[in-house]
LOMAR-970840 format. One record per residue (C-alpha): residue in three letters; z negated, x, y negated. Coordinates in Angstrom, 3 decimals, always signed. Example, Ala and Ser with C-alpha at 12.3 -4.5 7.8 and 13.67 -1.06 7.14 Angstrom:
// LOMAR-970840
<rest: ala | up: -7.800 | east: +12.300 | north: +4.500> $
<rest: ser | up: -7.140 | east: +13.670 | north: +1.060> $
//
This chain:
// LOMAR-970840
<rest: unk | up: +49.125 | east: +75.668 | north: +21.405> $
<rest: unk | up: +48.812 | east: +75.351 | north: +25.513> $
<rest: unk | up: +51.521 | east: +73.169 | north: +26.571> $
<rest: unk | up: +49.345 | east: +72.159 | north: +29.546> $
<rest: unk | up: +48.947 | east: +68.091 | north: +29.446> $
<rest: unk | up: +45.507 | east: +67.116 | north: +27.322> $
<rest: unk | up: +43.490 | east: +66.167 | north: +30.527> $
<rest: unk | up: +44.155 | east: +69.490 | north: +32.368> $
<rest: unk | up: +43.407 | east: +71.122 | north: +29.280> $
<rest: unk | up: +40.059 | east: +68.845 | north: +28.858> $
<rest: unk | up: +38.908 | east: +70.053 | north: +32.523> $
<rest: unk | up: +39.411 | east: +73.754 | north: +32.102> $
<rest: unk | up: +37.360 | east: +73.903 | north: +28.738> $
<rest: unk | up: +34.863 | east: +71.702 | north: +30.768> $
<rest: unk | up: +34.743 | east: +74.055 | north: +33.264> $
<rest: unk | up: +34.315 | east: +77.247 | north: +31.112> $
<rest: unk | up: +31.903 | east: +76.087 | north: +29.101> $
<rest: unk | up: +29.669 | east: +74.629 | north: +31.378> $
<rest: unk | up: +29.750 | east: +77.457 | north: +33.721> $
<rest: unk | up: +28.850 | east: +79.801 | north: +30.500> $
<rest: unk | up: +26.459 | east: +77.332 | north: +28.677> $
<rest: unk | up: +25.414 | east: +75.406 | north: +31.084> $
<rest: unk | up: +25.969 | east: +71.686 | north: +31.535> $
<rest: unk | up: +22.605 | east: +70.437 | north: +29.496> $
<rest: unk | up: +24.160 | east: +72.574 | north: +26.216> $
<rest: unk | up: +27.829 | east: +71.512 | north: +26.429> $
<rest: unk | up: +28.365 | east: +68.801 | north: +24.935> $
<rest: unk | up: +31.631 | east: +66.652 | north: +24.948> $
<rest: unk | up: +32.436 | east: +67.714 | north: +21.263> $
<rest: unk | up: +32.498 | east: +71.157 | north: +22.356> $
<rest: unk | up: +34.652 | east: +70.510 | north: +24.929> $
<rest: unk | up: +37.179 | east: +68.507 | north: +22.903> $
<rest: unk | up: +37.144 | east: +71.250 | north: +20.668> $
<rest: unk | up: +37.714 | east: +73.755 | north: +23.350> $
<rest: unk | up: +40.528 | east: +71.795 | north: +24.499> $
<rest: unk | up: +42.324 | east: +71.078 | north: +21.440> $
<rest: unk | up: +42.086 | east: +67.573 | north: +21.332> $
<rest: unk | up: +39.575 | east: +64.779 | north: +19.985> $
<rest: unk | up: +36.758 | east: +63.926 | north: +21.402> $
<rest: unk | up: +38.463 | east: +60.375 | north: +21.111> $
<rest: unk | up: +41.018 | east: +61.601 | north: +23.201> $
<rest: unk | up: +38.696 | east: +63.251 | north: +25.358> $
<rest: unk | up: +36.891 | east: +59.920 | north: +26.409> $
<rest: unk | up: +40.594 | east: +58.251 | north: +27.018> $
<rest: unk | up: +40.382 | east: +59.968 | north: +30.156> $
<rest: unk | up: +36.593 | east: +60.272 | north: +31.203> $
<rest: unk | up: +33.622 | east: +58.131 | north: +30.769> $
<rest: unk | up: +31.099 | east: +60.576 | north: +30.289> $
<rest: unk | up: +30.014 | east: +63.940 | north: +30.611> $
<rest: unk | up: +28.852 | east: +63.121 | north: +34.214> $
<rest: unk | up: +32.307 | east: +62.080 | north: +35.509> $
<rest: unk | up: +33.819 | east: +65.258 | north: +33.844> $
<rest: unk | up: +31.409 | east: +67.220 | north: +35.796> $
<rest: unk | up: +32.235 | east: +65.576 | north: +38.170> $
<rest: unk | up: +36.011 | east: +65.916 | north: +38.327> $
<rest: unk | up: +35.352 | east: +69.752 | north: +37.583> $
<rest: unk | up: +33.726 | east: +69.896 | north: +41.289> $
<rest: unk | up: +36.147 | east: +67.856 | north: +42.696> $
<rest: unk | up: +39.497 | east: +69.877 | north: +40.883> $
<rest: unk | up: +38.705 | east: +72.993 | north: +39.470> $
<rest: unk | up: +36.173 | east: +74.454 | north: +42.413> $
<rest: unk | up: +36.787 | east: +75.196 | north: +46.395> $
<rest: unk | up: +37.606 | east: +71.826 | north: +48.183> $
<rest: unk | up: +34.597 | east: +71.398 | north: +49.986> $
<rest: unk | up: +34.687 | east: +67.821 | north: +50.717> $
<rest: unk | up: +38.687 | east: +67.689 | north: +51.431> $
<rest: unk | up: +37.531 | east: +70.330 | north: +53.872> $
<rest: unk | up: +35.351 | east: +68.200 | north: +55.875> $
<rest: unk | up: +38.123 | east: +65.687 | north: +55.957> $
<rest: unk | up: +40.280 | east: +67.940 | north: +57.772> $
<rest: unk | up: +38.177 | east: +69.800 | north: +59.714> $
<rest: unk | up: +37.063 | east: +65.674 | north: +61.343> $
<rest: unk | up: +40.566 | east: +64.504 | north: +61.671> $
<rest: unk | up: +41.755 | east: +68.210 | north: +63.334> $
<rest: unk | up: +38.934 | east: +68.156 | north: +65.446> $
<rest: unk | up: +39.615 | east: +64.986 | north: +66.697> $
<rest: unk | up: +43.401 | east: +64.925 | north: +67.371> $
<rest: unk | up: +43.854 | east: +68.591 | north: +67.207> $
<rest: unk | up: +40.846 | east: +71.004 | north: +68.521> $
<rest: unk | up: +43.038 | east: +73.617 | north: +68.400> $
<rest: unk | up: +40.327 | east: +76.253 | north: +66.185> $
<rest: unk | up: +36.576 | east: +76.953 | north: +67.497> $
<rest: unk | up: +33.867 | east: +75.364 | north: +66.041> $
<rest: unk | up: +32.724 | east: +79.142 | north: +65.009> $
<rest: unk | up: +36.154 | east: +79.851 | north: +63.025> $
<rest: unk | up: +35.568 | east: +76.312 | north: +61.471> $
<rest: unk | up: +31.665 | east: +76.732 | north: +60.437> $
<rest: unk | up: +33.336 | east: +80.105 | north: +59.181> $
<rest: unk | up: +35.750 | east: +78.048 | north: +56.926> $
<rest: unk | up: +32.931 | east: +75.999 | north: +55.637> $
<rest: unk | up: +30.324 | east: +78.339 | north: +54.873> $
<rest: unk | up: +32.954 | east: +80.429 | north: +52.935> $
<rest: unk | up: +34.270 | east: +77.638 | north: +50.863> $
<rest: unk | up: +30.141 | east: +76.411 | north: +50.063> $
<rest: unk | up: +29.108 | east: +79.832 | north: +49.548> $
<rest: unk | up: +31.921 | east: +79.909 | north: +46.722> $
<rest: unk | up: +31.686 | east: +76.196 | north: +45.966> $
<rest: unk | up: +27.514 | east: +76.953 | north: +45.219> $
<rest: unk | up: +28.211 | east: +80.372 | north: +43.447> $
<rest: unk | up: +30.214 | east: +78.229 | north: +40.923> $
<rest: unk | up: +27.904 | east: +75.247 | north: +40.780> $
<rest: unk | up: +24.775 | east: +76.755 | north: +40.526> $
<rest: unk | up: +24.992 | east: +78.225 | north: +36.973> $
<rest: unk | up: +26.865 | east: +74.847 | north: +35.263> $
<rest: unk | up: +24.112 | east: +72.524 | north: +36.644> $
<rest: unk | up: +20.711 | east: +75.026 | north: +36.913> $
<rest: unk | up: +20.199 | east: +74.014 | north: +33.318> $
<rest: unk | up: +19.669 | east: +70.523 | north: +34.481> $
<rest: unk | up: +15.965 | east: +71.515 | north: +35.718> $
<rest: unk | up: +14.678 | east: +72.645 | north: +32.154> $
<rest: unk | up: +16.038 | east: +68.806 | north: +31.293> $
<rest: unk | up: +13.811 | east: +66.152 | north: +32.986> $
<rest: unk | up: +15.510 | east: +63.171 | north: +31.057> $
<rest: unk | up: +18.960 | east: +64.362 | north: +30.743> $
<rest: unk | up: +18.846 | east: +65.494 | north: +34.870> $
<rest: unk | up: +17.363 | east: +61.678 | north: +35.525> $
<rest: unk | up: +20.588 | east: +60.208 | north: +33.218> $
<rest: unk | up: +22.345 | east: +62.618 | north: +35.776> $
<rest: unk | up: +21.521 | east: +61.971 | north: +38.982> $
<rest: unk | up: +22.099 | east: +57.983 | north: +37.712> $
<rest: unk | up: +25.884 | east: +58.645 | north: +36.745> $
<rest: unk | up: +26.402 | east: +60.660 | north: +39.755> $
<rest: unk | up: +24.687 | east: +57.705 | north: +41.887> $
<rest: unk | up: +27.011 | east: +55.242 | north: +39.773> $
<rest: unk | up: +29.931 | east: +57.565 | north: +41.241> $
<rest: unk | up: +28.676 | east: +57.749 | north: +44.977> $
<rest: unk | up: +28.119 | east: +62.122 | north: +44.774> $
<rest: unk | up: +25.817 | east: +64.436 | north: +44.936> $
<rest: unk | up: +24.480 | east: +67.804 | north: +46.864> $
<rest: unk | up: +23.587 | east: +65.409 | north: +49.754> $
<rest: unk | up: +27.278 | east: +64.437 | north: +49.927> $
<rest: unk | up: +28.139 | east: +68.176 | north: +51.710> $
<rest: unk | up: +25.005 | east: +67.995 | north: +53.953> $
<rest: unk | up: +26.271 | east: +64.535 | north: +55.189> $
<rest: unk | up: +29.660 | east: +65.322 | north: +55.759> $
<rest: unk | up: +29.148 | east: +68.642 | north: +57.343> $
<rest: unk | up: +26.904 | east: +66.425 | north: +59.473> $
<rest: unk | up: +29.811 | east: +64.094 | north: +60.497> $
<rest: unk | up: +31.760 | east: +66.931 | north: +61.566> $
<rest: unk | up: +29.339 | east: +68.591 | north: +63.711> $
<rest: unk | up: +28.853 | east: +64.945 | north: +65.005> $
<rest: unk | up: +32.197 | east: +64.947 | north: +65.827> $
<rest: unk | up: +32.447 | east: +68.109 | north: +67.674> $
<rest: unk | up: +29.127 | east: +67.091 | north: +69.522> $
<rest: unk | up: +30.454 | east: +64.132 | north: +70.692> $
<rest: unk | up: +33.735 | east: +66.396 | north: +72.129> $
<rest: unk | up: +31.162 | east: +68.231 | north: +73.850> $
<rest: unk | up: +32.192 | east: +71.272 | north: +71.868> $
<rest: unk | up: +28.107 | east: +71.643 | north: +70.829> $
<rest: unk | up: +25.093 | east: +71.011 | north: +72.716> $
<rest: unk | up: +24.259 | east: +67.114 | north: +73.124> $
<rest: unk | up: +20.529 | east: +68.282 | north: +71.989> $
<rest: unk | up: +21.569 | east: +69.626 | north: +69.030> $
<rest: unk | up: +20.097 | east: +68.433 | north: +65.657> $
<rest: unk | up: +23.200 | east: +67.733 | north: +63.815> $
<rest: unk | up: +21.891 | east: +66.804 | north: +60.869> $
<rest: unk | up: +18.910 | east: +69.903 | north: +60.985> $
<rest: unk | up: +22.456 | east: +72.537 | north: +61.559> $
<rest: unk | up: +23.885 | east: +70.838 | north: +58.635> $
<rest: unk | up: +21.314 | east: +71.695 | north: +56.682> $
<rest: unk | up: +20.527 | east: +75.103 | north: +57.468> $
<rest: unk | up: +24.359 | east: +76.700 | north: +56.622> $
<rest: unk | up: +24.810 | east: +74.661 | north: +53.424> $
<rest: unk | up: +20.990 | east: +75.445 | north: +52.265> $
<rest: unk | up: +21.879 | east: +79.375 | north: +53.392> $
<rest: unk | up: +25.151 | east: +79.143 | north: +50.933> $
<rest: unk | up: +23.497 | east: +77.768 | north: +48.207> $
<rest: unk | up: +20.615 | east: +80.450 | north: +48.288> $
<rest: unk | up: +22.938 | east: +82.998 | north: +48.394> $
<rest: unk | up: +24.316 | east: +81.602 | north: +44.834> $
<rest: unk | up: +21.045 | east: +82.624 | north: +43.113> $
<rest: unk | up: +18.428 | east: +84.396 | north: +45.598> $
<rest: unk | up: +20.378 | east: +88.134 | north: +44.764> $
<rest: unk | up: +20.172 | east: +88.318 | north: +40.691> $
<rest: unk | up: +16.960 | east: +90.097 | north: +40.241> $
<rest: unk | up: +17.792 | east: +92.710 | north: +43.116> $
<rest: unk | up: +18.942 | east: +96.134 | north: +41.815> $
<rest: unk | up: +22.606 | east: +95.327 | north: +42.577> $
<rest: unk | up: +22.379 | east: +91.591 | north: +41.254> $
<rest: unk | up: +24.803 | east: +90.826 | north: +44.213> $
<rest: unk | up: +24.327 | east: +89.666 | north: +47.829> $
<rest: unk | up: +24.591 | east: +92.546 | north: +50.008> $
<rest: unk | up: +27.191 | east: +90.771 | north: +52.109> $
<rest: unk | up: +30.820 | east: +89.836 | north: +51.095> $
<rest: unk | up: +31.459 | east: +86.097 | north: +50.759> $
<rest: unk | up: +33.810 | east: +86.936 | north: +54.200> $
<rest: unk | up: +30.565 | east: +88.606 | north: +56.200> $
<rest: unk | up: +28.019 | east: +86.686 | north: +55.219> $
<rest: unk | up: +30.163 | east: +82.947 | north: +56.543> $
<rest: unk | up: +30.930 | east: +84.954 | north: +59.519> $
<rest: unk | up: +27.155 | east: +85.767 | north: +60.692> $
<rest: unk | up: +25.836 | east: +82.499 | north: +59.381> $
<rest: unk | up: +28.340 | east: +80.708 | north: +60.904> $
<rest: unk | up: +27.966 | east: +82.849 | north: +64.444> $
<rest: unk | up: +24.296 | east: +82.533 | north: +64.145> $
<rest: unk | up: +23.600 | east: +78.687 | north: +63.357> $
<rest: unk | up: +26.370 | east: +78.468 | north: +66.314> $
<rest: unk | up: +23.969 | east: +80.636 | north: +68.609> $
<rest: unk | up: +21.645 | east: +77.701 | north: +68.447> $
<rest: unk | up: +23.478 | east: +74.663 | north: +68.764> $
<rest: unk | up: +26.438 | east: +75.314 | north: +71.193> $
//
């Protein structure tokens, strides 16, 4: 039996089943099964399905949003890194934050009623995929007001463009012949970062 604590254990069969199933087909009797534990148990330490979905983005997949955090606070006290090396940063960890994503909550779309249940919950929680646009808005914000990017930039427009780049990327490449991107996760931040930049700066 894994010796890892029942909520740790509850979160990794989360996350492996709903990035092979699908979040719409697991269900949290699945998961308590995957885990070990009850489903009883299982609801000791989340409400829902939602806010285990939700705590599988926020612990189990690149820290997108504790990213943002950093990159504000470093920026302010501490511009010691370009604005290119941190749009890098950022498009690497969404590019790998989407390539996760994308498969556990695609299945959402064939769903209309359990994606509306959805998006309530993850209202109820204050997330969402606008919660990277806006915070990768605040930063840029930020390093506009340091006068680090052009004062006519469109922030919020920028913001947009990487993170809706790195989440094509996470789907746009499966029918080609070599059902990958043709750029490493490492190229492909480095010329969208270099090229949004190119525009704004």
């Amino acid at each position: 039996m894994d010796q890892q604590p029942a909520r740790a254990r509850i979160i990794e069969a989360a996350h492996d089943l709903m990035r092979d199933i699908g979040l719409v087909r697991t269900t949290t009797k699945q998961i308590a099964l995957a885990a070990g534990c009850s489903e009883a148990a299982l609801y000791k330490y989340f409400a829902n399905k939602e806010e285990l979905f939700v705590t599988v983005l926020r612990e189990r997949l690149p820290k997108l949003g504790s990213l943002f955090g950093r990159l504000l606070t470093e920026s302010a006290e501490n511009p010691g890194r370009t604005v290119e090396e941190n749009l890098t940063d950022i498009a690497r960890e969404a590019a790998l934050f989407y390539e996760q994503t994308f498969p556990m909550a695609a299945s959402l779309y064939a769903e209309p009623q359990l994606k509306r249940r959805h998006e309530d919950v993850m209202r109820e929680l204050g997330t969402g995929p606008h919660r990277p646009i806006q915070g990768l808005d605040a930063y840029l914000r930020a390093e506009q007001r340091a006068g680090r990017i052009s004062a006519d930039a469109d922030t919020y427009a920028a913001a947009s463009l990487l993170l809706g780049a790195c989440a094509q990327r996470a789907f746009a490449y499966e029918m080609s012949p070599d059902g990958r991107p043709p750029q490493s996760v490492d190229d492909f931040a480095t010329h969208i970062a270099r090229t949004l930049l190119t525009g704004i700066a």
